[in-house]
C-alpha positions as CSV (number, residue, x, y, z in Angstrom):
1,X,0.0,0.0,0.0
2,X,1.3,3.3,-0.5
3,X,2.4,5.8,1.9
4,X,-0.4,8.2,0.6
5,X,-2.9,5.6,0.7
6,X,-2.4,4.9,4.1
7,X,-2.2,7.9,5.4
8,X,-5.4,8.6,3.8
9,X,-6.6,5.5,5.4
10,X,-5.7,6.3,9.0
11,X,-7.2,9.6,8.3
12,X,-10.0,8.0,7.9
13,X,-10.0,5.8,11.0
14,X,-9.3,8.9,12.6
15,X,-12.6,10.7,11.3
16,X,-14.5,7.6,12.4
17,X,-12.9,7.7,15.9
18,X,-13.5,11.2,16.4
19,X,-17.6,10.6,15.2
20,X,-17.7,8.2,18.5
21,X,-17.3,11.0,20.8
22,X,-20.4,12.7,22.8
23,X,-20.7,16.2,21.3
24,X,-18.9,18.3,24.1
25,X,-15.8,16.1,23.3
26,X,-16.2,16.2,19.8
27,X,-17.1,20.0,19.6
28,X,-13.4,20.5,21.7
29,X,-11.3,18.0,19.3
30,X,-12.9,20.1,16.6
31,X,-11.4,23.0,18.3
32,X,-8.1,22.0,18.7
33,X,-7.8,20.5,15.4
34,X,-8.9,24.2,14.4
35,X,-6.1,25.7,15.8
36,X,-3.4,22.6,15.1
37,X,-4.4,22.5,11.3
38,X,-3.3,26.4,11.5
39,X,0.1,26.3,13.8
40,X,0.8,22.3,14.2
41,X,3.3,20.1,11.8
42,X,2.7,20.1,7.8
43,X,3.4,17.0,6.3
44,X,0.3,14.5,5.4
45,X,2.1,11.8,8.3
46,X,3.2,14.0,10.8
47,X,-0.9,15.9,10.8
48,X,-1.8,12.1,10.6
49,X,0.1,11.2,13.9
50,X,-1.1,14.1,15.8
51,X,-4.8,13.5,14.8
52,X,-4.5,9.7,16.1
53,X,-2.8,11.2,19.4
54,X,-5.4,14.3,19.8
55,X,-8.7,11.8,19.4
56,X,-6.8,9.0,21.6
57,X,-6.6,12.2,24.3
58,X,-10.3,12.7,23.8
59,X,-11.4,9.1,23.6
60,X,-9.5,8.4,26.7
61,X,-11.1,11.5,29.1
62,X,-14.9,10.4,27.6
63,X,-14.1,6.8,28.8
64,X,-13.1,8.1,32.6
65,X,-15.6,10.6,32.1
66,X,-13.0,13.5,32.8
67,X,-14.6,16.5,32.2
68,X,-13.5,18.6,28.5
69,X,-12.1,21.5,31.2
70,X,-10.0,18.9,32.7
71,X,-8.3,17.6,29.7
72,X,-7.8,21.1,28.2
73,X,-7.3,22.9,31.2
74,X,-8.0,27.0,31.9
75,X,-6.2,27.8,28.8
76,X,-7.0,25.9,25.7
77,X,-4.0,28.1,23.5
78,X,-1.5,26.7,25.9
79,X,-2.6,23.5,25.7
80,X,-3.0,23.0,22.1
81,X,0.5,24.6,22.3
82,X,2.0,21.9,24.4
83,X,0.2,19.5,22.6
84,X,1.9,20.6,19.9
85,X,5.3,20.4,20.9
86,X,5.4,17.0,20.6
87,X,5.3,16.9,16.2
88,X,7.4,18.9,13.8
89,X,7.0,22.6,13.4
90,X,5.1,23.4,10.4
91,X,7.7,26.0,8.4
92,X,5.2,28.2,7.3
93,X,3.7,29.2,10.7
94,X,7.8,29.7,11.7
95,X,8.5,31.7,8.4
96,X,5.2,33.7,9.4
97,X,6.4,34.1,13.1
98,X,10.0,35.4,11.7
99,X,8.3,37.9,9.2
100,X,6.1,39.4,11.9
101,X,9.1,39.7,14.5
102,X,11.2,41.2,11.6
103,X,8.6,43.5,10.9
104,X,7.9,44.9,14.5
105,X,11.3,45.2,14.9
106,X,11.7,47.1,11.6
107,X,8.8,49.6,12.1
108,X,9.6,50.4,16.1
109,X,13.3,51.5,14.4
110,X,11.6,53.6,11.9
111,X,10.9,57.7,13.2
112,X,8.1,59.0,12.8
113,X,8.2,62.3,10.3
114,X,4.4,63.0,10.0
């Protein structure tokens, strides 16, 4: 089977999983997936990976009935943040990061001659 092809298999699985959870759990994965699609890792396997880790999060709170606030915590950037950490950085969001910096830094330099 091809790389692609199972990738797009596991996605798959992954969708399926994520259709077993009650809706507060599902309406929160949906969340986070928001945000990792945006800032998390790139590549087809590496957003494969961290979809099978982030519903295996989810799947496990439902199943010991730990409340959504509990699993996220009181800040849901931080912990899709740390979350995260664990897969490669997606390059764009870096480049992105790199060019705003650059350009804060270029326009706090610049004087003001109204």
């Amino acid at each position: 089977m091809s790389k692609w092809r199972d990738e797009k298999k596991r996605y798959k699985q992954y969708k399926a999983r994520k259709g077993q959870l009650s809706a507060g759990y599902k309406e929160a994965i949906d969340a986070v997936e928001r945000y990792a699609f945006s800032f998390g890792p790139a590549t087809g396997g590496s957003v494969v990976l961290m979809l099978e880790d982030l519903v295996e999060i989810f799947e496990q709170g439902m199943k010991d009935g730990t409340p959504v606030r509990e699993i996220v915590g009181d800040d849901a950037v931080q912990f899709a943040e740390t979350f995260l950490e664990n897969y490669p950085a997606n390059p764009w969001a870096a480049k992105e990061q790199q060019r705003l910096a650059h350009a804060i830094n270029h326009a706090a330099e610049m004087r003001d001659d109204r």
